[in-house]
C-alpha positions in Angstrom: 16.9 7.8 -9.1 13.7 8.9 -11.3 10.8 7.7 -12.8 10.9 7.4 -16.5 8.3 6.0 -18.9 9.1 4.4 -22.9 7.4 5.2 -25.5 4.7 2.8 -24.6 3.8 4.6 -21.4 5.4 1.9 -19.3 7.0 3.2 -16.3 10.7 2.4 -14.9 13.0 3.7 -12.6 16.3 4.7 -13.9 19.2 3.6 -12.2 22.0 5.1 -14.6 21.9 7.4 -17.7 24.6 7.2 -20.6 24.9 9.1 -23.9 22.8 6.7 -26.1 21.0 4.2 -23.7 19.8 4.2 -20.0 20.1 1.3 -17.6 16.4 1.1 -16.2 14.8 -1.3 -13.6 10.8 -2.6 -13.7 9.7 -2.2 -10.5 7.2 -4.6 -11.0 9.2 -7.8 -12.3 12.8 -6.0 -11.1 14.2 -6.7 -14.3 16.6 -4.3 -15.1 17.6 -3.6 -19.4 19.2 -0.8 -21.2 16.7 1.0 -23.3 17.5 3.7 -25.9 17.7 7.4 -24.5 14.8 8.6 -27.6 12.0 6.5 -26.1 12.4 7.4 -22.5 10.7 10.5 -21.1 11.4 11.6 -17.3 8.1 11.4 -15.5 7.8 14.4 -13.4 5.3 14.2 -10.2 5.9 10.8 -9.5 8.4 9.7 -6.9 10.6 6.7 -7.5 9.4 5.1 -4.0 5.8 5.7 -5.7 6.6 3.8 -8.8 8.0 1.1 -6.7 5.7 0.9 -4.7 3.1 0.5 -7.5 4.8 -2.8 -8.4 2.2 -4.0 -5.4 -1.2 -5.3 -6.6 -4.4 -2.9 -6.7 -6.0 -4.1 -4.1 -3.0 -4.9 -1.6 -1.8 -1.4 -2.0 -5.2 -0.1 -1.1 -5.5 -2.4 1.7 -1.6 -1.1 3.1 -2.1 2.6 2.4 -6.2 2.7 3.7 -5.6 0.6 7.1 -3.1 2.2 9.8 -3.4 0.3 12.4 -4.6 -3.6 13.6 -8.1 -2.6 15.2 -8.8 -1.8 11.3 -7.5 -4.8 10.5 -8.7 -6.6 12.3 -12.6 -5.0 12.1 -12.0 -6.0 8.1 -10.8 -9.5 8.7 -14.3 -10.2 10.9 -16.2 -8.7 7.8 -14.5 -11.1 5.9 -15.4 -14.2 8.4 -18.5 -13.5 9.7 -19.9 -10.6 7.6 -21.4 -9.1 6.2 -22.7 -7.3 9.8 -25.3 -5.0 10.9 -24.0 -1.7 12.4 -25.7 -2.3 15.4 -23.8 -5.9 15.8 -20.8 -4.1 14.9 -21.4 -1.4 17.8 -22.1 -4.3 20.2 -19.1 -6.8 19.3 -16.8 -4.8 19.7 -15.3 -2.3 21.5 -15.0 1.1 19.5 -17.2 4.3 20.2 -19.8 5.2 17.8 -17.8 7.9 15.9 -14.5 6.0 15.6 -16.3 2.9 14.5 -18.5 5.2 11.6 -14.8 6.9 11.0 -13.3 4.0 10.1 -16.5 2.5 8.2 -16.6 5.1 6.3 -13.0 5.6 5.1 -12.9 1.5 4.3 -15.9 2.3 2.1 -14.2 5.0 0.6 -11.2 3.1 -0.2 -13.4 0.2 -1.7 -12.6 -2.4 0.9 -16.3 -2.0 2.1 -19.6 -1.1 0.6 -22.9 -0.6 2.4 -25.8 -3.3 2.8 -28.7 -4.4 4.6 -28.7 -7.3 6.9 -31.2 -8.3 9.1 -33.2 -4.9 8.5 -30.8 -2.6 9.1 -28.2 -0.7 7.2 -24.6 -3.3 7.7 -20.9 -3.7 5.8 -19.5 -6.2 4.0 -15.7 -6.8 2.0 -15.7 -6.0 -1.4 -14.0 -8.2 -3.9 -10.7 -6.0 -3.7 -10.7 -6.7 0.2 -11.0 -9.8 -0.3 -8.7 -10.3 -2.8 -5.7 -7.9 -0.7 -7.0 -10.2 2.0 -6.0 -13.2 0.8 -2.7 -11.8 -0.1 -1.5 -10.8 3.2 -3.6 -13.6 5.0 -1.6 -17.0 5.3 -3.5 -20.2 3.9 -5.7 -22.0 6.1 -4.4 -25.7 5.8 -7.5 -28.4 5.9 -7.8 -30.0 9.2 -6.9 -33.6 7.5 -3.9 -32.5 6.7 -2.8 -31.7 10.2 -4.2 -34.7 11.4 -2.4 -37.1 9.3 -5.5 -39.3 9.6 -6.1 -41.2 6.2 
C-alpha cells in the first residue's frame, strides 16, 4: 500500500493499481473510488499508516501522539477541571518530582495542549482550545444529574 495524492493535492492510499485507473481509499471518510492513473502522483516520505492515521482530528492526534502515559493524562484532565493551576499547586497536589512535572509541562506546551499563565501571582498552566477540544473527544459525556434521577 502507498500514499498517493490527485491532482488536487488530496491524499489516498492506494489499495490496487490497473493500466488506466487506480482503486484508492480516503482514509478520512474510508470511501474507496477508482480515480484515473494521470491525476495521481505517489507521495514519497509519507507512510500509509501516517496517512491513515491523519484521518484523526488535529487536536486528537496531538493529544494521542504528545501523552504516553495516564499520569499525563490525567495531569491534563485536572487542567481541564480545575485549572488553570499554579505550579506551585501543581507541585503540591500531586505527586511528581519537580523535573518530571516541568518535563512534562513543558512538552504539553510544546505540543499546544498547554500554554503558560499567571494565577494567583505566580507563573501556572492552563488547556488550550485544542486540549480541550481532543478532550472532549476522547472524554465520554457527562449526563445531567436529572437525568439519572428520573425525578420530574
Amino acid at each position: 500500500m502507498n500514499t498517493v495524492k490527485d491532482d488536487t493535492g488530496k491524499r489516498y492510499l492506494l489499495l490496487k493499481h490497473s493500466d488506466s485507473a487506480s482503486l484508492v481509499r480516503d482514509p478520512e471518510t474510508g470511501n474507496e473510488c477508482y480515480v484515473q492513473n494521470d491525476r495521481l502522483e505517489r507521495v514519497d516520505g509519507d507512510s500509509p499508516l501516517e496517512t491513515a492515521a491523519r484521518s484523526v482530528g488535529d487536536p486528537v492526534l496531538t493529544l494521542l501522539t504528545t501523552v504516553h502515559d495516564e499520569e499525563t493524562l490525567g495531569l491534563l484532565i485536572e487542567l481541564a477541571d480545575s485549572g488553570p493551576l499554579g505550579v506551585r499547586t501543581l507541585f503540591d497536589a500531586y505527586d511528581l518530582c519537580e523535573s518530571d512535572l516541568h518535563g512534562r509541562l513543558t512538552v504539553l506546551t510544546a505540543a499546544g495542549l498547554l500554554e503558560e499563565t499567571e494565577t494567583a501571582g505566580e507563573r501556572g498552566y492552563q488547556v488550550t482550545d485544542t486540549c480541550e477540544t481532543a478532550l472532549e473527544a476522547v472524554r465520554p459525556a457527562v449526563a445531567s444529574t436529572d437525568e439519572n434521577t428520573g425525578s420530574d
